[in-house]
VEXDREN-2710 file (C-alpha; in Angstrom, 1 decimal):
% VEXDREN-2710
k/r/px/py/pz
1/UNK/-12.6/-31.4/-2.2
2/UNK/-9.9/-31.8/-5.1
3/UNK/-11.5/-29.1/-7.3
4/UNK/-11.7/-26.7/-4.2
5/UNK/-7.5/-26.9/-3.6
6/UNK/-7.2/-26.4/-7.0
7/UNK/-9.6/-23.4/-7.4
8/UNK/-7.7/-22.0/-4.5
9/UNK/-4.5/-22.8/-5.6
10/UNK/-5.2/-21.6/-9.1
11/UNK/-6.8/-18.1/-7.6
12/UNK/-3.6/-17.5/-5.3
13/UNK/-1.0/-18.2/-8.2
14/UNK/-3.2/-15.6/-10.8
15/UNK/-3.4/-12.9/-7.8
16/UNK/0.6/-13.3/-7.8
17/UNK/1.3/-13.4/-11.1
18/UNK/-1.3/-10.5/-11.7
19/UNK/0.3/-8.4/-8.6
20/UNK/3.7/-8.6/-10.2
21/UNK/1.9/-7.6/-13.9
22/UNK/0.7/-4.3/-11.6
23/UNK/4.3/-4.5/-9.9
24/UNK/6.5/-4.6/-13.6
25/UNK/4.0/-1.8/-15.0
26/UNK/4.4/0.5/-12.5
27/UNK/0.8/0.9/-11.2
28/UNK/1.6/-0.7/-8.2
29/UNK/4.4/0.2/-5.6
30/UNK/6.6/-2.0/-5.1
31/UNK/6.7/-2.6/-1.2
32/UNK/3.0/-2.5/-1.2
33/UNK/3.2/-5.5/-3.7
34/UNK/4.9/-7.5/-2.1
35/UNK/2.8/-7.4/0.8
36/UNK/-0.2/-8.6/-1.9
37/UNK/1.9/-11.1/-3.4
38/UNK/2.9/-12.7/0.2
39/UNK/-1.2/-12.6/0.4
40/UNK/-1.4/-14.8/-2.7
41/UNK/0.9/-17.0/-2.2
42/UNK/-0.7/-17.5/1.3
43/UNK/-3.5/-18.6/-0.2
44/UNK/-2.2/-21.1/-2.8
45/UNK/0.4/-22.4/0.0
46/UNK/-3.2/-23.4/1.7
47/UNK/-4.8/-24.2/-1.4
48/UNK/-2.2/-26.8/-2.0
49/UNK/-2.2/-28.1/2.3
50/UNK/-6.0/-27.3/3.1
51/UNK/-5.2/-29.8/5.9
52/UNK/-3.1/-26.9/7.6
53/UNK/-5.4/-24.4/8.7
54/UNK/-7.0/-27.6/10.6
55/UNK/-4.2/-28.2/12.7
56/UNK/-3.6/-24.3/13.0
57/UNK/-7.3/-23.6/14.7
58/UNK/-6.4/-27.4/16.5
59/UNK/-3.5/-25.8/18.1
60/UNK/-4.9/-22.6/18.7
61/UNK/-7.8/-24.4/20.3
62/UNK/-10.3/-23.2/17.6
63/UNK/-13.4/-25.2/16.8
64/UNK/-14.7/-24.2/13.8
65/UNK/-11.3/-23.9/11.9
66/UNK/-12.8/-21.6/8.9
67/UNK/-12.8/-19.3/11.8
68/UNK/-9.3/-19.1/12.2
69/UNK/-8.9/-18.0/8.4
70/UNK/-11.6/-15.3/8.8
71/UNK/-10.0/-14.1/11.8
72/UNK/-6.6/-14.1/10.1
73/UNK/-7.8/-12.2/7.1
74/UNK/-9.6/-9.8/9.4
75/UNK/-6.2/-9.0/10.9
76/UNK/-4.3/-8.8/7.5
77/UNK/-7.0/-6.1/6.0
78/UNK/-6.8/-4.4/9.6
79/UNK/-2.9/-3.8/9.8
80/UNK/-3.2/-3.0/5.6
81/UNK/-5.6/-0.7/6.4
82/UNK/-3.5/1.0/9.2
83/UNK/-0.3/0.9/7.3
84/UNK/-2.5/2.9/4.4
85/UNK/-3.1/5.5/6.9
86/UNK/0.6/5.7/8.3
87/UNK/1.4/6.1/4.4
88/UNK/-1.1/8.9/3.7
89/UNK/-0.5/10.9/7.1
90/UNK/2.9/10.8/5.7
91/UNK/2.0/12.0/2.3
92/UNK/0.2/15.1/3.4
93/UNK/2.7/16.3/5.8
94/UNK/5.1/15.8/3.2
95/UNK/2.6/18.0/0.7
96/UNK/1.9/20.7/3.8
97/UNK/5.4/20.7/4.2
98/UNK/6.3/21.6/0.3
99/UNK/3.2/23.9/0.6
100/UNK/4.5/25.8/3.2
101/UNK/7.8/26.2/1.4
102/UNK/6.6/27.4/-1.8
103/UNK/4.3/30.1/0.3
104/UNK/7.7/31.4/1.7
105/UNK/10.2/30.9/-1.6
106/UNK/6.8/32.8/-3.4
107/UNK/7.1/35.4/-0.6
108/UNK/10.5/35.9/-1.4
109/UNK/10.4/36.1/-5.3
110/UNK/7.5/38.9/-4.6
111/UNK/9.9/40.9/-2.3
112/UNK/12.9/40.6/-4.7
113/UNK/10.6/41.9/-7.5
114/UNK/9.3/44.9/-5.4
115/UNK/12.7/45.8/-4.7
116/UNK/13.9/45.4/-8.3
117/UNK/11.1/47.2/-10.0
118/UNK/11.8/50.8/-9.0
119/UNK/15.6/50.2/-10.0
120/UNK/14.4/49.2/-13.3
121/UNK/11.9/51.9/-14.0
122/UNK/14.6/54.8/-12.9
123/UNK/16.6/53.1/-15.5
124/UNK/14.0/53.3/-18.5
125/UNK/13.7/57.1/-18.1
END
């Protein structure tokens, strides 16, 4: 049982320390790290106290305590997975938004050419 705590301690601690790699090289936002790194440190916290996810499914009157840590990741990737769509629904109004700006600043650059273009030719005669 030794060699599993340590396996899980050892993944949780390189997930962190690779999440902050991503974090520091900028190919990983920051807020959106952090959530990753609490996930990693989750896991080496019950890498190091396997014992605690006993008594957590004990308390929560939970059998099969491996159950309670499926169920727990289940919910983690679910509200992830929402949060990622908040973000995106975001992002594209944001982008429809800009869009519809540039239509109307374009609209605008067209109109002041059309007006500007008979003043100019008048003036090359």
């Amino acid at each position: 049982m030794a060699s599993l705590q340590l396996t899980t301690t050892l993944m949780g601690i390189g997930l962190a320390v690779l999440i902050l790699y991503l974090i520091r090289r900028d190919h990983l936002y920051v807020m959106h790290g952090l959530f990753w790194v609490f996930v990693a440190s989750a896991a080496a916290f019950l890498g190091v106290w396997p014992g605690l996810i006993d008594k957590l499914a004990g308390l929560a009157g939970i059998s099969y305590p491996p159950a309670l840590l499926l169920l727990l990741a289940c919910i983690v990737l679910l509200v992830k997975s929402l949060h990622s769509d908040m973000v995106n629904t975001r992002i594209e109004r944001d982008v429809r938004r800009l869009n519809q700006r540039l239509a109307l600043l374009q609209a605008d650059l067209d109109v002041q050419r059309q007006a500007n273009a008979p003043a100019l030719e008048s003036s090359s005669d």
